[in-house]
Every structure is written in structure tokens, then in C-alpha cells.
DSSP file (Angstrom, degrees, kcal/mol; ACC not computed):
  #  RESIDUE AA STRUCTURE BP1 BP2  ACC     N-H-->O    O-->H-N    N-H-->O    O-->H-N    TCO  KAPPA ALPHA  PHI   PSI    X-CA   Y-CA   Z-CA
    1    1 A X              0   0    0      0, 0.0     2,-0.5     0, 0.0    16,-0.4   0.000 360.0 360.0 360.0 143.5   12.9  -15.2   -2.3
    2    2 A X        -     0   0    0     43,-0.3     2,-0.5    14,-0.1    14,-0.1  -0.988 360.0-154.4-129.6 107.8   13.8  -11.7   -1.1
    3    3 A X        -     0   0    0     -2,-0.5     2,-0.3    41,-0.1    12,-0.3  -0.933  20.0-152.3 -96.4 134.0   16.8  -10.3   -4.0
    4    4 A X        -     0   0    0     -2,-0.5     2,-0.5    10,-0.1    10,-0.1  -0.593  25.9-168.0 -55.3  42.6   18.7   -7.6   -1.9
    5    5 A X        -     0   0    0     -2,-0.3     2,-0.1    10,-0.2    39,-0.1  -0.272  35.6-143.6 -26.7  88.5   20.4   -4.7   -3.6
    6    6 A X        -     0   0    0     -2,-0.5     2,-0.5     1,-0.2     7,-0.1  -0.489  21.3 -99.9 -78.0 128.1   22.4   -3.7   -0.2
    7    7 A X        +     0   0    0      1,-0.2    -1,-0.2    -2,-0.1     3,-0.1  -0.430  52.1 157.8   1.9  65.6   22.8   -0.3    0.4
    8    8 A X  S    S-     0   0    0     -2,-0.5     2,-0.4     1,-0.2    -1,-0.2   0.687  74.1 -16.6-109.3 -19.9   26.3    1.1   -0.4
    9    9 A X  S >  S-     0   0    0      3,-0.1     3,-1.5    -3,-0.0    -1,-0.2  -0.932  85.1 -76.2-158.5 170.6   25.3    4.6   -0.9
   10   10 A X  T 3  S+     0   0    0     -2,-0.4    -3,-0.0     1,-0.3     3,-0.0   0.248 117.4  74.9 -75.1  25.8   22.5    6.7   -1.3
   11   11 A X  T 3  S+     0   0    0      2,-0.0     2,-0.3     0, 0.0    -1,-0.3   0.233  85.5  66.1 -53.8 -24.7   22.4    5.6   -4.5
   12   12 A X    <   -     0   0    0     -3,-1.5     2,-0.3    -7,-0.0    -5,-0.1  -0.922  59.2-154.8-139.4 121.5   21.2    2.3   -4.1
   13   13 A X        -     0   0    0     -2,-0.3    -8,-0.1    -7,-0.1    -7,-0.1  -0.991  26.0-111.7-142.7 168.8   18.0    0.8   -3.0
   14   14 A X        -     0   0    0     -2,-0.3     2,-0.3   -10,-0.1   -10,-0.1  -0.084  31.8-153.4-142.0 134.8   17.0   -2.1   -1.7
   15   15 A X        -     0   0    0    -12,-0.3     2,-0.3   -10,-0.0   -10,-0.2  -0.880   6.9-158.7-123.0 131.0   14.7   -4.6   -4.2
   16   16 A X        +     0   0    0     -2,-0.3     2,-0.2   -14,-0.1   -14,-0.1  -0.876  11.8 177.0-125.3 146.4   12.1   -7.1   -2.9
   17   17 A X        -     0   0    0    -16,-0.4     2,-0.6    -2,-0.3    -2,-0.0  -0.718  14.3-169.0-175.9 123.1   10.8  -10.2   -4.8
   18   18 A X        +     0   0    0     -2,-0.2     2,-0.4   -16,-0.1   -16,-0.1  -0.737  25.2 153.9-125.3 117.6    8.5  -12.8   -3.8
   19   19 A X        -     0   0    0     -2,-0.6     5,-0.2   -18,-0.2     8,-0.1  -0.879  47.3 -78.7-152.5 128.5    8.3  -15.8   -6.3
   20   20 A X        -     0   0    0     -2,-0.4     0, 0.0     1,-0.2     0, 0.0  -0.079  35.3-124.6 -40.9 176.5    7.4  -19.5   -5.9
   21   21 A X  S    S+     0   0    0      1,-0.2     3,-0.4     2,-0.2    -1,-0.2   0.350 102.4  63.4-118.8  -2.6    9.7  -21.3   -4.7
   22   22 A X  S >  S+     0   0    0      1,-0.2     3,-0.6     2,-0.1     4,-0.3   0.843 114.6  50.9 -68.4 -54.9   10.0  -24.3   -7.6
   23   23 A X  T 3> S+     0   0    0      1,-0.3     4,-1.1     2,-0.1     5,-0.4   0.228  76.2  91.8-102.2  28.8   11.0  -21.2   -9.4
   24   24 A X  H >> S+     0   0    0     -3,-0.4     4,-1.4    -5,-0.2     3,-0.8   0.852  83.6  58.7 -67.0 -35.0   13.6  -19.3   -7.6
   25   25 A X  H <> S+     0   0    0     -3,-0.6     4,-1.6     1,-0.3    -1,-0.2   0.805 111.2  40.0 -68.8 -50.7   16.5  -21.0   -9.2
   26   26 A X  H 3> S+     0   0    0     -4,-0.3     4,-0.7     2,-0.2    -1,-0.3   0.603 118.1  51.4 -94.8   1.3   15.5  -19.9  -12.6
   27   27 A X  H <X S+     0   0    0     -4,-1.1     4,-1.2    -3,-0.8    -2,-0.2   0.549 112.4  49.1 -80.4 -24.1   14.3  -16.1  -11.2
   28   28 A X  H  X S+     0   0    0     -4,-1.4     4,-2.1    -5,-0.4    -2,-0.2   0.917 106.6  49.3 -93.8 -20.6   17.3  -15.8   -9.7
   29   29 A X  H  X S+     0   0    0     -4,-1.6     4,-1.8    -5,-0.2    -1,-0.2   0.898 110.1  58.8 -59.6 -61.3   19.6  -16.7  -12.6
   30   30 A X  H  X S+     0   0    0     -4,-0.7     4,-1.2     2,-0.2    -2,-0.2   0.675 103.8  43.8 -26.3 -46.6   17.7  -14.5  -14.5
   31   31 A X  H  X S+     0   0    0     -4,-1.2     4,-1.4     2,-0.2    -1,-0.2   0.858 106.1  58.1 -60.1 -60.9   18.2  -11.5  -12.6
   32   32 A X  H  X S+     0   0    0     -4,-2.1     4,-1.6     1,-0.2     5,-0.3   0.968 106.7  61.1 -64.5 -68.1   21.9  -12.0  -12.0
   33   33 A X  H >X S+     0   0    0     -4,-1.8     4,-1.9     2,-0.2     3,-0.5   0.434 111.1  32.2  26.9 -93.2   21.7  -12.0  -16.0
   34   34 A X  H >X S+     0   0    0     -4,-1.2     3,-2.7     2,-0.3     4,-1.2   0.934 113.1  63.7 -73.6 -86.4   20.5   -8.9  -16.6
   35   35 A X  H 3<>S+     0   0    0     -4,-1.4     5,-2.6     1,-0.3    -1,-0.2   0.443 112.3  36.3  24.7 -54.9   22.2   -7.4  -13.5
   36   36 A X  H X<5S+     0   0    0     -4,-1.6     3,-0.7    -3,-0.5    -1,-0.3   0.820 114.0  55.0-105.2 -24.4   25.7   -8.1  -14.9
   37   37 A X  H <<5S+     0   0    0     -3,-2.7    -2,-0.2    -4,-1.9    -1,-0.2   0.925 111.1  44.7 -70.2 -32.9   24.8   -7.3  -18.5
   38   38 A X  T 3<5S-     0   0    0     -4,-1.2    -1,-0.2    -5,-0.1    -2,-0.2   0.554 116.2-127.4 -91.6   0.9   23.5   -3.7  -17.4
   39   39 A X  T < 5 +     0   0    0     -3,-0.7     2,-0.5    -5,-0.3    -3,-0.2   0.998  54.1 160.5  71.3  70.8   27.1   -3.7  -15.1
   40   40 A X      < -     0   0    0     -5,-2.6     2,-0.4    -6,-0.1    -1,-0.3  -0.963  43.9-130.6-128.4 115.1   25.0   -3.0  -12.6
   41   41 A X        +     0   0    0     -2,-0.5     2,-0.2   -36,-0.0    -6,-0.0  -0.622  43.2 158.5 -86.7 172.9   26.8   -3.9   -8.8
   42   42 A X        -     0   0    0     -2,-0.4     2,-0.2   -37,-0.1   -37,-0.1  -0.613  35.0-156.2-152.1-168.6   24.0   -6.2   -6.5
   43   43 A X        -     0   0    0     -2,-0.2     2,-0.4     2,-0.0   -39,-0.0  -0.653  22.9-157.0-175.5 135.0   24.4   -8.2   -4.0
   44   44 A X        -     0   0    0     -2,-0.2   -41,-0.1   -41,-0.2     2,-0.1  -0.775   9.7-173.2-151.7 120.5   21.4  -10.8   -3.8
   45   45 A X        -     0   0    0     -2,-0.4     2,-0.3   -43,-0.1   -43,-0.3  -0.345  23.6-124.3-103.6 168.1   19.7  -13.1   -0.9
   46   46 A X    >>  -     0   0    0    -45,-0.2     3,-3.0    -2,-0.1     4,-2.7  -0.910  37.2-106.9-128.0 139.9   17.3  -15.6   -0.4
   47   47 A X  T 34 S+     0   0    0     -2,-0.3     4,-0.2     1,-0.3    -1,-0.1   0.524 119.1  51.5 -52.6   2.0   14.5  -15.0    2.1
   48   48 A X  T 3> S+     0   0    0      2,-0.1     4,-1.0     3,-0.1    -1,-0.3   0.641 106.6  52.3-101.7 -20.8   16.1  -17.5    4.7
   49   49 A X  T <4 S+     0   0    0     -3,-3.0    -2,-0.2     2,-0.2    -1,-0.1   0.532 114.7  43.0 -92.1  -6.5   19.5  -15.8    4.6
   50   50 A X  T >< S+     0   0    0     -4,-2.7     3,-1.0     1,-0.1    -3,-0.1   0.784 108.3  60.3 -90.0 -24.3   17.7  -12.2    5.3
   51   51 A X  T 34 S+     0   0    0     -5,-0.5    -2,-0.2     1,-0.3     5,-0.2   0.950 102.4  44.7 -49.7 -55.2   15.8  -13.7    7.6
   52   52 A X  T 3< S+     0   0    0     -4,-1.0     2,-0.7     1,-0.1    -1,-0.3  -0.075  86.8 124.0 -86.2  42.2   18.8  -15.0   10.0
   53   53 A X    X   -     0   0    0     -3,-1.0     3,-1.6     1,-0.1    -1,-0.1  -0.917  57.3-154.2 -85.4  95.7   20.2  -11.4    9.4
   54   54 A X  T 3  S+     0   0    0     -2,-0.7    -1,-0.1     1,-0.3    -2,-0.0   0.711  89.5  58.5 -54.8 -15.7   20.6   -9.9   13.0
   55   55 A X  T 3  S+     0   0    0      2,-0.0     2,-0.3     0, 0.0    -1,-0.3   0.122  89.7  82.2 -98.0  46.4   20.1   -6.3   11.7
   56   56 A X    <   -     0   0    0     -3,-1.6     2,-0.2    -5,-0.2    -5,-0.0  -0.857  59.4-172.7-122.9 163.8   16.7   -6.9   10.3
   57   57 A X        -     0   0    0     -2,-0.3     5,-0.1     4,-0.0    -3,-0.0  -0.869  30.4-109.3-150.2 123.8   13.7   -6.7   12.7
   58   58 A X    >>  -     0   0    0     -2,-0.2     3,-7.6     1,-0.1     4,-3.0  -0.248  28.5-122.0 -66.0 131.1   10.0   -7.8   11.6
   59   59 A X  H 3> S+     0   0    0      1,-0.3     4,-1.4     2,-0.2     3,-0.3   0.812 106.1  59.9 -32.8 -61.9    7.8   -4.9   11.3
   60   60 A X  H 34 S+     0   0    0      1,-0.3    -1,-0.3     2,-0.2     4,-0.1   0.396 107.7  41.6 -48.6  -8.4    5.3   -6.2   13.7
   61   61 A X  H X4 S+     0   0    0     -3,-7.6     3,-0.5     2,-0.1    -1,-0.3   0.736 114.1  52.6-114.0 -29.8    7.7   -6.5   16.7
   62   62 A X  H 3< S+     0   0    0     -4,-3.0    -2,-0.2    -3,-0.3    -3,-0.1   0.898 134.5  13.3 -68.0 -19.9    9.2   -3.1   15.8
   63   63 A X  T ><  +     0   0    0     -4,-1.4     3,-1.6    -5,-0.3    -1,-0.2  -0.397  66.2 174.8-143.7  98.5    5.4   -1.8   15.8
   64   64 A X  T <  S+     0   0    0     -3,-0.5    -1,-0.1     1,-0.3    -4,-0.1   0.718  78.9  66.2 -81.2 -35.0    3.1   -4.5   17.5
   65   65 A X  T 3  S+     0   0    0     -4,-0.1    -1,-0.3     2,-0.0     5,-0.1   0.611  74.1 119.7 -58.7 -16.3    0.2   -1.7   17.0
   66   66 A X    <   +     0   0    0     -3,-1.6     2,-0.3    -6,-0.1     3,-0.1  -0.294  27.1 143.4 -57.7 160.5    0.0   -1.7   13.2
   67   67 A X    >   -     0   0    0      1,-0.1     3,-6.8    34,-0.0     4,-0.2  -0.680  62.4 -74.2 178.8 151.1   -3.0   -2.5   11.4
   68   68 A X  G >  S+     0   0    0      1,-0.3     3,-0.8    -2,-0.3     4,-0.2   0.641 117.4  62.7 -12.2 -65.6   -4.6   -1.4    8.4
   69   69 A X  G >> S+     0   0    0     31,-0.2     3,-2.0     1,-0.2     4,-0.6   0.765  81.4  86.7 -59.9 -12.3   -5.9    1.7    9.5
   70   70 A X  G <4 S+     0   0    0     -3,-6.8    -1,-0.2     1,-0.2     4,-0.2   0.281  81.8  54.1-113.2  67.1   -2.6    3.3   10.2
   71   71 A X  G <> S+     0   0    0     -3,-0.8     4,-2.6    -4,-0.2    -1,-0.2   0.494  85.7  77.1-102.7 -23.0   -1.8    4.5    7.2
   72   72 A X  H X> S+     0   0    0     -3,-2.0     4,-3.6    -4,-0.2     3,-0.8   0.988  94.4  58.6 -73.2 -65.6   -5.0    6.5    6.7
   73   73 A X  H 3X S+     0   0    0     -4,-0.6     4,-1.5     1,-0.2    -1,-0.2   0.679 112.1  40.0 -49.2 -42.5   -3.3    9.2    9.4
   74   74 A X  H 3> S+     0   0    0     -4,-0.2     4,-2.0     2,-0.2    -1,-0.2   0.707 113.5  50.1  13.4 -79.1   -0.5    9.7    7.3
   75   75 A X  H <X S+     0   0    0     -4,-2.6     4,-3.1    -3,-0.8     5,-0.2   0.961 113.1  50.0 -61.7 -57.6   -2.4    9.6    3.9
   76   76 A X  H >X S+     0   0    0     -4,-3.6     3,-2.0     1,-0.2     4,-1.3   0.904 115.9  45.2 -47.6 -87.0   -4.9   12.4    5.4
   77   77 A X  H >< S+     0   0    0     -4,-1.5     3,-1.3     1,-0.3    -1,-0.2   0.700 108.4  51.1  -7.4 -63.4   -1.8   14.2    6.4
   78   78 A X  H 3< S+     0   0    0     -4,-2.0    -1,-0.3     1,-0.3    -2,-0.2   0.962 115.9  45.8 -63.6 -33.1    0.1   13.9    3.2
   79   79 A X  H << S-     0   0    0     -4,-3.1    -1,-0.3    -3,-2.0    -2,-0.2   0.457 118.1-104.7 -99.7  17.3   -3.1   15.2    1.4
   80   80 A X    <<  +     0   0    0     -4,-1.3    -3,-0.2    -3,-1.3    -1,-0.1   0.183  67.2 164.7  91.4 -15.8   -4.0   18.2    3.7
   81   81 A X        -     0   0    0     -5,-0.3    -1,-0.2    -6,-0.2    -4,-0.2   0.037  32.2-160.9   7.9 106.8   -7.0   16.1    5.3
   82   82 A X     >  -     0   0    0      1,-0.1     4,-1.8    -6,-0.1    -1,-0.1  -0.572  39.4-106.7 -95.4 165.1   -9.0   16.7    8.4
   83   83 A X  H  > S+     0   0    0     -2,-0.2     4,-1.6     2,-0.1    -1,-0.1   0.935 123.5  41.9   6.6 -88.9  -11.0   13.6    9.8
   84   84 A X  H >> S+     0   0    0      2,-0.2     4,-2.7     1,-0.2     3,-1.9   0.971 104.0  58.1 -58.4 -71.2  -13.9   15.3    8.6
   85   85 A X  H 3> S+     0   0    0      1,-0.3     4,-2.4     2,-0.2    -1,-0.2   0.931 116.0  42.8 -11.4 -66.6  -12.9   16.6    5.2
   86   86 A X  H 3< S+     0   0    0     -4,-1.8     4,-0.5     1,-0.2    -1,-0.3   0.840 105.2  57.9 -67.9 -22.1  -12.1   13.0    4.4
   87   87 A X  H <<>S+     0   0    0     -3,-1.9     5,-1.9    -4,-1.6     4,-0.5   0.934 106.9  53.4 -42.0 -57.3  -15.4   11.6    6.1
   88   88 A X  H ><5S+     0   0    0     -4,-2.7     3,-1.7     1,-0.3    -2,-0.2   0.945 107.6  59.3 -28.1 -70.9  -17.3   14.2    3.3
   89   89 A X  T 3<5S+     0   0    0     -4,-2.4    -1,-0.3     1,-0.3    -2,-0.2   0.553 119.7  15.0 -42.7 -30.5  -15.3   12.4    0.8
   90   90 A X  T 3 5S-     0   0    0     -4,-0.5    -1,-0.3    -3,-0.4    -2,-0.2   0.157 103.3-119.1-131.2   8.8  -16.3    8.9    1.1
   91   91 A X  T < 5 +     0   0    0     -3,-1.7    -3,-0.2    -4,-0.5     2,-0.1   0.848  66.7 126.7  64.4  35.1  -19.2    9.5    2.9
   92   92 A X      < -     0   0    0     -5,-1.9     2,-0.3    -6,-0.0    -1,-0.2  -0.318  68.2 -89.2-114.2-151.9  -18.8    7.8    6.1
   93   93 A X     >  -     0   0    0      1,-0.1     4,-2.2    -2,-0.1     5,-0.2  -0.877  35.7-119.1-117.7 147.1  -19.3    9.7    9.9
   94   94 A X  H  > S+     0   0    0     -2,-0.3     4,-2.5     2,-0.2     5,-0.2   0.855 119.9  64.3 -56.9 -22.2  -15.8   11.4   11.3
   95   95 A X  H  > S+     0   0    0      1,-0.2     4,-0.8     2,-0.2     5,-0.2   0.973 100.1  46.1 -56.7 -45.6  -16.5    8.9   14.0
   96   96 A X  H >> S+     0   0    0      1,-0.2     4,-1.5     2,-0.2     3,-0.6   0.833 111.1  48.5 -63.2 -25.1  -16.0    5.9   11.6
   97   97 A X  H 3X S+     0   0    0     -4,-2.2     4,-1.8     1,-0.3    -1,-0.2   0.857 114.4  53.6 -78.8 -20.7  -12.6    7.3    9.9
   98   98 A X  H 3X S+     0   0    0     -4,-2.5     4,-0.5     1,-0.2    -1,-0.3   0.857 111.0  42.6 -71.6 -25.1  -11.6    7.7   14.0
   99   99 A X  H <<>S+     0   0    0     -4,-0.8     5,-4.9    -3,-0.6     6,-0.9   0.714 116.8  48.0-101.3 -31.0  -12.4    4.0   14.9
  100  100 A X  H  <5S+     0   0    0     -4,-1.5   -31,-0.2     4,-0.3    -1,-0.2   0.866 107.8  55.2 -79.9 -39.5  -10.7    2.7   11.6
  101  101 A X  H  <5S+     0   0    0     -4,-1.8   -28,-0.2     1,-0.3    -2,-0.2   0.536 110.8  46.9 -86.8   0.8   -7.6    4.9   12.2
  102  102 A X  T  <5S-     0   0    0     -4,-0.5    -1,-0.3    -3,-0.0    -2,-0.2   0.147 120.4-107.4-118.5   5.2   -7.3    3.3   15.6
  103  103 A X  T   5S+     0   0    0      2,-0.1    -3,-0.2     1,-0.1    -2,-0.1   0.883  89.4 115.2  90.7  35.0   -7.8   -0.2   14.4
  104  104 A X  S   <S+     0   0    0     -5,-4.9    -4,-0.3    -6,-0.1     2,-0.3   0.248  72.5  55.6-127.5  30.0  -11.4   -0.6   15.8
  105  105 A X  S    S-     0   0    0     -6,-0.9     2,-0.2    -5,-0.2   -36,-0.2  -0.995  74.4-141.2-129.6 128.7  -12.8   -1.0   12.4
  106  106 A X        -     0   0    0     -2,-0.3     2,-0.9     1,-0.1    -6,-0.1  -0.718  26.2-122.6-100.8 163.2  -12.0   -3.2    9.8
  107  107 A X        -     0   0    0     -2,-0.2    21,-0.5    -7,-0.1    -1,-0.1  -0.746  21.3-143.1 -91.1 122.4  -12.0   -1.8    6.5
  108  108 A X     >  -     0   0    0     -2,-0.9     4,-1.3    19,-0.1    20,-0.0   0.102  29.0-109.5 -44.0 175.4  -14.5   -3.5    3.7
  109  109 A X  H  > S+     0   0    0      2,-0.2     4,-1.5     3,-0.1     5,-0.2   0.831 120.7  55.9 -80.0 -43.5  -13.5   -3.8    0.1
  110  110 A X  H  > S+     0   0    0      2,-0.2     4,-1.4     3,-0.2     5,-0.1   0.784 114.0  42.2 -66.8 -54.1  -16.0   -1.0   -1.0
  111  111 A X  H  > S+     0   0    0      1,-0.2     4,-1.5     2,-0.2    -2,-0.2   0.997 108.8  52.9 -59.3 -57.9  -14.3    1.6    1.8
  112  112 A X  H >X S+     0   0    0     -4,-1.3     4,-1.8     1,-0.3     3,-1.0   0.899 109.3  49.5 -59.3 -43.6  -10.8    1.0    1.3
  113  113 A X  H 3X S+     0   0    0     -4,-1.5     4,-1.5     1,-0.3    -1,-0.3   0.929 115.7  48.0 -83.7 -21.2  -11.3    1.6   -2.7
  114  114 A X  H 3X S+     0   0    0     -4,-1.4     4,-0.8    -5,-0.2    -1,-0.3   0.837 117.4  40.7 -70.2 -20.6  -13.2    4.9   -1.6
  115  115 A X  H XX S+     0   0    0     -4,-1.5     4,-3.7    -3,-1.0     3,-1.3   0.953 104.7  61.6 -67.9 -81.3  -10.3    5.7    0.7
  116  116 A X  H 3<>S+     0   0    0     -4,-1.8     5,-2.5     1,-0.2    -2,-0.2   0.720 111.3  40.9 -15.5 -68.8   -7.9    4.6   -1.8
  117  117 A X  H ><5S+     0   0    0     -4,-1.5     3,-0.9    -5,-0.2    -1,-0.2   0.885 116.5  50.0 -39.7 -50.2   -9.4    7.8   -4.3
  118  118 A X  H <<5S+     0   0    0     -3,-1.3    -2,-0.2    -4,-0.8    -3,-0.1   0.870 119.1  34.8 -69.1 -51.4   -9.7   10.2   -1.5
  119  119 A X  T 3<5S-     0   0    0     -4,-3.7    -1,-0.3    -5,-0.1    -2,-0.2   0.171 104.0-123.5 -90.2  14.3   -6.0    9.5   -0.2
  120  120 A X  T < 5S+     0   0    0     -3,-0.9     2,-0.2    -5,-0.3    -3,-0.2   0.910  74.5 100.4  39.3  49.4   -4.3    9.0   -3.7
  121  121 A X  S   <S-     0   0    0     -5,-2.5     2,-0.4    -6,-0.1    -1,-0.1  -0.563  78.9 -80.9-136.6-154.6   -3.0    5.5   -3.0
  122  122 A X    >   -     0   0    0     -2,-0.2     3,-2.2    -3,-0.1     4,-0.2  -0.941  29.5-128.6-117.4 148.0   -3.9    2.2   -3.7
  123  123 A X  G >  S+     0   0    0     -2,-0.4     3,-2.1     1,-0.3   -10,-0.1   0.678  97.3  71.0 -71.5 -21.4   -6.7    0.0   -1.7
  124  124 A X  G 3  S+     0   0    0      1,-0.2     3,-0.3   -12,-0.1    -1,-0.3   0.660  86.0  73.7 -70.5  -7.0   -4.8   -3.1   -1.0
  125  125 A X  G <  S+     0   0    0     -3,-2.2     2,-0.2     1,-0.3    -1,-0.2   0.672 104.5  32.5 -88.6  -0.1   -3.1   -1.0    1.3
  126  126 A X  S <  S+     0   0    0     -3,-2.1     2,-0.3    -4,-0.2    -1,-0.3  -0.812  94.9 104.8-118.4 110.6   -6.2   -1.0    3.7
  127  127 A X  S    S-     0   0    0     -3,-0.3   -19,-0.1    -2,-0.2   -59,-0.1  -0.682  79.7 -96.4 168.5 122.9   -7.4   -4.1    3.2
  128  128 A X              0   0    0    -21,-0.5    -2,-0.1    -2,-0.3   -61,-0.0  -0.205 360.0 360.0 -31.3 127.4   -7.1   -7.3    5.7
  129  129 A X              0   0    0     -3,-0.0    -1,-0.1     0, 0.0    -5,-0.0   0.551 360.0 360.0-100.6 360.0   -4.2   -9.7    4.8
């Protein structure tokens, strides 16, 4: 189940929530609950009625190039990061952080949580799904 806050201003953003599916009935009951006791307005969908939502588009066909590494360019970025600099840091070769950040390395468990320190994020975000 995917609950939707929709967008009415830039006020508002958009809440995701992924829960078996025996139990949607009683997550989603729940929710509205608290929702309307905190006067709070929502709006809330179920992952088959966002799905058939013509303005949504799955990441992967809007960028058929993603993979794991490319986030890493980013991360380096946001944290002032060369290549190299970050190589030092975890102790790989600039070559490997180039071959990973073009998605012709997969990342181990052991990198990504050395990445993960280096870039100030978390490791499931390089990591194979």
C-alpha cells in the first residue's frame, strides 16, 4: 500500500508505506485515525490506484541507466569529493570508485558500509536489490 499525502502546496509532502497486504485494512484505518484526530488534510491511495495514475512514471523507464552506483557521483559531490579523495577514504583504487559509478562494479556489503561513512548516508543505498 502506497498512503499519498497529494501535494496541495508546498506545504505538503508526499508519504510512502509499504505493509503486507493481510494488513492494509487495519494500517490504513489507523492512519486515517490519527490523520483526522491531528486535523490534519490527506488524501490516501492504495498501491494499485497510484499505479493506474497516468502522471506517475516508474523510475526505471524515466532513467533506464540507474544502478547502484549512481548515487556515489552525487554523494561525492554533495561532500566536496574528488574520485580520488574518496578512493583514500575507503581504500579502494580511483579506478574502482570510476567502474562502480558507472555501474561496472557491483558493490559488496563491506564497500557500500565504507562508502556509506565516507559519503554520510546510509549503505542500503548502494547495495543490490
Amino acid at each position: 500500500m502506497a498512503l499519498t499525502k497529494k501535494q496541495i502546496t508546498s506545504d505538503y509532502a508526499n508519504l510512502y508505506l509499504r505493509v503486507p497486504k493481510r494488513k492494509i485494512s487495519n494500517v490504513k484505518n489507523a492512519i486515517e485515525n490519527i490523520l483526522l484526530l491531528a486535523n490534519i488534510q490527506f488524501s490516501l491511495q492504495t498501491e494499485a490506484e497510484y499505479e493506474d495514475d497516468e502522471s506517475t512514471i516508474a523510475l526505471e523507464e524515466l532513467f533506464p541507466n540507474l544502478h547502484n552506483g549512481s548515487a556515489i557521483k552525487g554523494l561525492r559531490y554533495r561532500e566536496g569529493l574528488t574520485q580520488e579523495q574518496l578512493s583514500k577514504k575507503i581504500n579502494v583504487t580511483t579506478k574502482h570508485i570510476s567502474e562502480i559509478e558507472n555501474g561496472k562494479r557491483i558493490i559488496e556489503k563491506d564497500l557500500a558500509k565504507r562508502l556509506a561513512i565516507a559519503l554520510n548516508s546510509d549503505y542500503k543505498v548502494f547495495m543490490n536489490t
